[in-house]
N, C-alpha and C positions, 0 to 999 in steps of 0.2 A: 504494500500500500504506500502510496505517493504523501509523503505529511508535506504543506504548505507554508511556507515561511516565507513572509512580504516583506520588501522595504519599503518606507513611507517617508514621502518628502517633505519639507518645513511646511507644507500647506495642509499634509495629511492626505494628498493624495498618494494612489500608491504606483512604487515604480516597478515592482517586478513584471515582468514581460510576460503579458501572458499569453503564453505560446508552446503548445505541447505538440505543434506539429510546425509547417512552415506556414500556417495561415496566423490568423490574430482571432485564436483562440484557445483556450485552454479549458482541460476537464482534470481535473484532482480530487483527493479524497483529504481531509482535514480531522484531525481529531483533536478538538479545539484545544486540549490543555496541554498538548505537546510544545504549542506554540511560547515562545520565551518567556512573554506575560504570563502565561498561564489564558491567556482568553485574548481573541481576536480584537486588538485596539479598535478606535475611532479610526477611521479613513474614509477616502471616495476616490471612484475612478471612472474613468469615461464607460469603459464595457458596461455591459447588461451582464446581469450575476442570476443565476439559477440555481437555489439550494434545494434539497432536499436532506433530511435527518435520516441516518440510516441506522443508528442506534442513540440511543440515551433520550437527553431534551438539550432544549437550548433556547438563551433569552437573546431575541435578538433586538436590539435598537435603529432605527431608520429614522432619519430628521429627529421628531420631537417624540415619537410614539414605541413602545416597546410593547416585543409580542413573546409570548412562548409557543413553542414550537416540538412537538411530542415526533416519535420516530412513525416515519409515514407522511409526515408534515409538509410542507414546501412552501417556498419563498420566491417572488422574481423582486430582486433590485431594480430599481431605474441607473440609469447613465444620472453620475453627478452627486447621487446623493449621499450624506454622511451616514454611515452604520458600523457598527461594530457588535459583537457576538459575547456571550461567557456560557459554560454550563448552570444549569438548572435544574433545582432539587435534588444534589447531589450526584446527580448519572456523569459517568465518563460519556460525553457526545463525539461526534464521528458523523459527516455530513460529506456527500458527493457537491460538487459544487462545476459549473459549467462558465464560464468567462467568453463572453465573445465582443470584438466589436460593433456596433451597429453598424458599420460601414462593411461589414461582412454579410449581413442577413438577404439582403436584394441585390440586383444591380441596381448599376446609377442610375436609371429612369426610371426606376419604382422608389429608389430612397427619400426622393421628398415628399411624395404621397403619402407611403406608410411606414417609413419611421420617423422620418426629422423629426414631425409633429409630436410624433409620442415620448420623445425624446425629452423633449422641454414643457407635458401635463404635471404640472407641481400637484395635480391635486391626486395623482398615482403616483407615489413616489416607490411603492411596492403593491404585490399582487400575492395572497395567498393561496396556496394549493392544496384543496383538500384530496384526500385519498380518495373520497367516496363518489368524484366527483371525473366523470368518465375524461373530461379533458385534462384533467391534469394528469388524468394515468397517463395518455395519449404521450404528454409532455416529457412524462418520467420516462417513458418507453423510449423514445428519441433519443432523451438522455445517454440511457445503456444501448442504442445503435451507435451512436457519436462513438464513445468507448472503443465498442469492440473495433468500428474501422479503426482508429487512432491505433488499437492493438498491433491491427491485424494489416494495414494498409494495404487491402486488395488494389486490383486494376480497378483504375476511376475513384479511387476511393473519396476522392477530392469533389465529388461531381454529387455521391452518394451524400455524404455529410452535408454540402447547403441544402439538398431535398430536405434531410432533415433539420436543419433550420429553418428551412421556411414554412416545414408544418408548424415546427414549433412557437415561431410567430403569430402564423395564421390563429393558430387556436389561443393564443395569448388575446389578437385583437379581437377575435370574436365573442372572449369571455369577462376581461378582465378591464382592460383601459376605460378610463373616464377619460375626455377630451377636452379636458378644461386645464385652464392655465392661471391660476392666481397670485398676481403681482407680487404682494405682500410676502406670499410664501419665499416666492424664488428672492427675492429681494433680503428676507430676513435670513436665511439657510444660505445667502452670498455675505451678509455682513459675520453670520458664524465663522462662514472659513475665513475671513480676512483675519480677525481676532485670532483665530486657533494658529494662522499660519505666522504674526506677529508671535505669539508664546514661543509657538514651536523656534522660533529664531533668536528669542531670545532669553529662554528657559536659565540658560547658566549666569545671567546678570540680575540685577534687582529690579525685580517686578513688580509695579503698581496698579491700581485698579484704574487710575485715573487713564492710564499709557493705553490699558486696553481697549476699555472702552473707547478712548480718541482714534484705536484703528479703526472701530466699528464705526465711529461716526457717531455715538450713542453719550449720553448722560450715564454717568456711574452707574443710576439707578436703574439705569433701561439696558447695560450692559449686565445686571448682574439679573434681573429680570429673563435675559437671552438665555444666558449659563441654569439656570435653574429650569427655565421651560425646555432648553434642547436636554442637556446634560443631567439635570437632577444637581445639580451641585453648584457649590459660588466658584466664580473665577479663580482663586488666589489658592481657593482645592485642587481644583482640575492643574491649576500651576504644580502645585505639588509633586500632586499624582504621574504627572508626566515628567518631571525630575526622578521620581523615584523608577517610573517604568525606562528610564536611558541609564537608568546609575544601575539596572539589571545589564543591558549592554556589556559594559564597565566590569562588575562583576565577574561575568564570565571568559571576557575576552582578553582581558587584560590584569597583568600582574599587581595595577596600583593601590596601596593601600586604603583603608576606609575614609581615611581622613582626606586623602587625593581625589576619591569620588566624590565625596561630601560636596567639597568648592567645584570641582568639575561640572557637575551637575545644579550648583544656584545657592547651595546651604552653604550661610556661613557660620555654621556650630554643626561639629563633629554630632555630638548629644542630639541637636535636635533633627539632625537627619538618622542617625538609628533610631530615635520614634516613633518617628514616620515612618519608617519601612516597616517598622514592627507593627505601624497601627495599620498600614497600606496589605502587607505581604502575613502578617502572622507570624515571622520570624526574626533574623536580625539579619543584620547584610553579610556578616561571616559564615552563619551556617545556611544560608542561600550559596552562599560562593561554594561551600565542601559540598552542599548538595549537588550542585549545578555539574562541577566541575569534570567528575566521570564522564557524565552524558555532555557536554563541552568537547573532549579528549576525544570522545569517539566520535563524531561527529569529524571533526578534523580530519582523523584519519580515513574515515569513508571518503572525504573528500578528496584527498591526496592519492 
């Protein structure tokens, strides 16, 4: 089984390539807590995202709303939008997960008809897939042909696979799109990432409420108003929290001491960055590092 591991850029979008053939598309299999955090960060990216849960559960977040997702469950992300993943009620999760461009689904003289459009409905920012629900089997079915060509790359196989993108579409626009576009949405979910990608850049220096909100364009109070309706959390948290998830980085990758992470990552008291990770992680940053460190080593060496 393929595990998934992304990079993400200062805006949070993500930059791994996804490409498990020579098209701009990717199918992998995930099992969320293998992931360095422990749980699939905040990010967005241009492709359309197709999950399905193939064991456990999982919570997943899209812009402002959070769903659980039992095995059997399924997801379509929209292009653009912010989401991230964690397990739920305890289960190890494990999700197939399908990446393509939209400028892969048609040719170019059907893509402004029936994708552009769908592309930019804020008011579908995701589409749920029930099991019970014959087009979404339809969906999931595709899924595991995608697969097996990718496996198997017969003659045409290339020719085979957008077939099945394009059912896969088809029954997406037949079932699931709303066709509307709400300014406010797109507009507030653009002043997110501006803020997010300001943190993100400048996470290791001293951070204010007033800096952030002046990326957003917002009044303190309508910055932290944002942070609370997308995130559940105040700015200066989420600041934290994203210090403590790169000083895991840190951690594993490299030999520096605690104290060298601490300032690396924004704290300046040794003390009060072991709190935080202990209030963040449930552990300390040392015995995260012995733990980590095995599965680190081998990791390397699969790679070499």
């Amino acid at each position: 089984m393929r595990n998934h591991h992304f990079l993400i850029d200062y805006n949070l979008k993500e930059l791994t390539e996804h490409s498990t053939t020579t098209w701009p598309i990717a199918l992998y299999h995930t099992k969320i807590r293998h992931h360095r955090s422990g749980y699939i960060p905040l990010h967005w990216h241009d492709e359309f995202q197709f999950v399905f849960i193939l064991e456990g559960e999982a919570e997943f977040q899209i812009n402002e709303e959070t769903l659980c997702l039992k095995q059997g469950d399924g997801i379509f992300i929209n292009s653009g939008c912010l989401h991230m993943a964690k397990e739920a009620n305890g289960t190890a999760c494990t999700y197939i997960c399908l990446n393509v461009s939209p400028h892969f689904i048609t040719a170019n003289e059907l893509f402004t008809t029936f994708v552009h459009p769908y592309m930019h409905a804020s008011q579908t920012p995701y589409i749920l897939f029930n099991w019970k629900d014959r087009w979404a089997k339809h969906i999931y079915q595709c899924i595991q042909t995608i697969q097996q060509l990718i496996d198997e790359t017969p003659a045409y196989y290339e020719l085979e696979l957008n077939i099945q993108l394009i059912i896969i579409w088809k029954n997406l626009l037949q079932n699931g799109f709303q066709m509307k576009h709400d300014v406010r949405k797109h507009n507030k979910n653009e002043r997110m990432k501006h803020m997010l990608n300001w943190i993100h850049q400048h996470y290791h220096e001293k951070v204010l409420l007033q800096d952030i909100a002046r990326e957003g364009q917002l009044s303190r109070s309508e910055c932290c108003r944002y942070f609370k309706d997308i995130l559940k959390k105040s700015p200066l948290h989420y600041v934290n929290e994203y210090r403590i998830q790169q000083s895991l980085i840190l951690l594993q990758e490299t030999d520096f001491n605690i104290t060298e992470i601490a300032y690396q990552v924004g704290f300046n008291s040794t003390s009060y960055f072991i709190n935080m990770f202990k209030r963040i992680k449930n552990t300390t940053p040392l015995a995260y590092r012995k733990l980590k460190l095995p599965h680190a080593l081998q990791l390397k060496r699969v790679e070499e």
